[in-house]
C-alpha positions in Angstrom: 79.7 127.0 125.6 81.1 123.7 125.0 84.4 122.6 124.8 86.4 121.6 121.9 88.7 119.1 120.9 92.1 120.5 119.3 93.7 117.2 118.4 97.0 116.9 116.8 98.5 113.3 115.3 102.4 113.6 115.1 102.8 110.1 114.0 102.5 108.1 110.6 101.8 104.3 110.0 105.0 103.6 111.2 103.5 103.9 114.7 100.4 102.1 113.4 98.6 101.8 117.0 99.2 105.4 118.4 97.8 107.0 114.8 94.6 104.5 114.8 94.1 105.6 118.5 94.2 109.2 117.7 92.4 108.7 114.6 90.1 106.8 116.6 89.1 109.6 119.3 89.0 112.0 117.2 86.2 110.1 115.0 84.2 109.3 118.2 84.2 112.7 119.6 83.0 114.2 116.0 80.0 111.3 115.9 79.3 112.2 120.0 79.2 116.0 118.5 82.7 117.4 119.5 83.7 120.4 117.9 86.9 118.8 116.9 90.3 120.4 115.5 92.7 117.6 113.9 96.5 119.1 113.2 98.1 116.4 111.0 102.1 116.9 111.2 105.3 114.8 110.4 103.5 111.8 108.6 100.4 112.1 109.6 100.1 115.0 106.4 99.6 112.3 104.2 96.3 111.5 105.8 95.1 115.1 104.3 95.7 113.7 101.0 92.9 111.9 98.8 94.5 108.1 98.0 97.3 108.0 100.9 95.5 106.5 103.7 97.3 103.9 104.3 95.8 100.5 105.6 97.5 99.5 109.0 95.9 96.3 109.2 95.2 96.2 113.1 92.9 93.6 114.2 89.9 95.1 115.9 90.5 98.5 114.7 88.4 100.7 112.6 89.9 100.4 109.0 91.8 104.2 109.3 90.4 105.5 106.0 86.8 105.3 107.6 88.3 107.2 110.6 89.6 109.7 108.2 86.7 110.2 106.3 84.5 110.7 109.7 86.7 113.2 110.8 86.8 115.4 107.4 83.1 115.1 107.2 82.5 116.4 110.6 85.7 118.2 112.1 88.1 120.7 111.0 91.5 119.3 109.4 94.7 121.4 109.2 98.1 120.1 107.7 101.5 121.8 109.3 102.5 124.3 106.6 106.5 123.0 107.4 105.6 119.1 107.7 103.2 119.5 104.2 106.4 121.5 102.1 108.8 119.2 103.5 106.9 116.3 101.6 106.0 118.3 98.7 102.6 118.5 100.0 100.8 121.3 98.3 97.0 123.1 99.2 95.9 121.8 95.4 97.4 118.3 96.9 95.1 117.8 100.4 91.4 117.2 100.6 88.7 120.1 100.1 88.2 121.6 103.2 91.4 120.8 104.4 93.7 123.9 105.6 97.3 124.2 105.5 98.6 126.6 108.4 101.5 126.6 110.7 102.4 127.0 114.4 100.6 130.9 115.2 97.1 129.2 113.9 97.7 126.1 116.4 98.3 128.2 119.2 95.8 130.4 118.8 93.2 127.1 118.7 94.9 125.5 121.7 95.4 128.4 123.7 91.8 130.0 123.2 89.1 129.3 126.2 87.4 126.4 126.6 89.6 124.3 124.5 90.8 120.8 125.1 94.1 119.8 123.5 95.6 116.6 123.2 99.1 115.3 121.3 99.7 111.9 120.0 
């Protein structure tokens, strides 16, 4: 079995470099065929939502709504249930596909066998 990627983005555009770099990984390891888990909390929720991506402008970055896209195409995406209510973030508000759970269904991802984890 191979292992997945359970990645979770803690960060907004206010820290424009650490989001693109997780953004970033997680995109390349869903185009190299990672089984990939994003977890989008504090600010990052509003990446879930259709219209919110935000343009950080970083020279020699990916532009992050491409990043985005790649990653809800190919991966799985799951909004904190807390971080999403706390911004009045609602299930009929985030992408299709996107899942809204809270702190059991991340530890049962991160914990489970085979699973690389990895905070940013």
């Amino acid at each position: 079995m191979a292992r997945r990627l359970v990645l979770k983005v803690t960060c907004g555009a206010d820290d424009a470099e650490k989001l693109s770099q997780a953004l970033t990984v997680a995109a390349t390891a869903v185009a190299s065929g990672i089984d990939v888990s994003l977890w989008l909390t504090g600010d990052a929720t509003w990446l879930a939502v259709p219209g919110r991506v935000p343009d950080l402008g970083l020279e020699g970055a990916a532009p992050l709504s491409s990043l985005v896209e790649s990653v809800l195409a190919g991966g799985r995406t799951t909004v904190c249930t807390q971080c999403a209510a706390r911004r009045g973030i609602t299930t009929d508000d985030v992408a299709s596909g996107v899942r809204v759970a809270g702190a059991a269904s991340f530890l049962e991802e991160v914990l489970a066998d085979d699973v690389q984890a990895l905070v940013y």
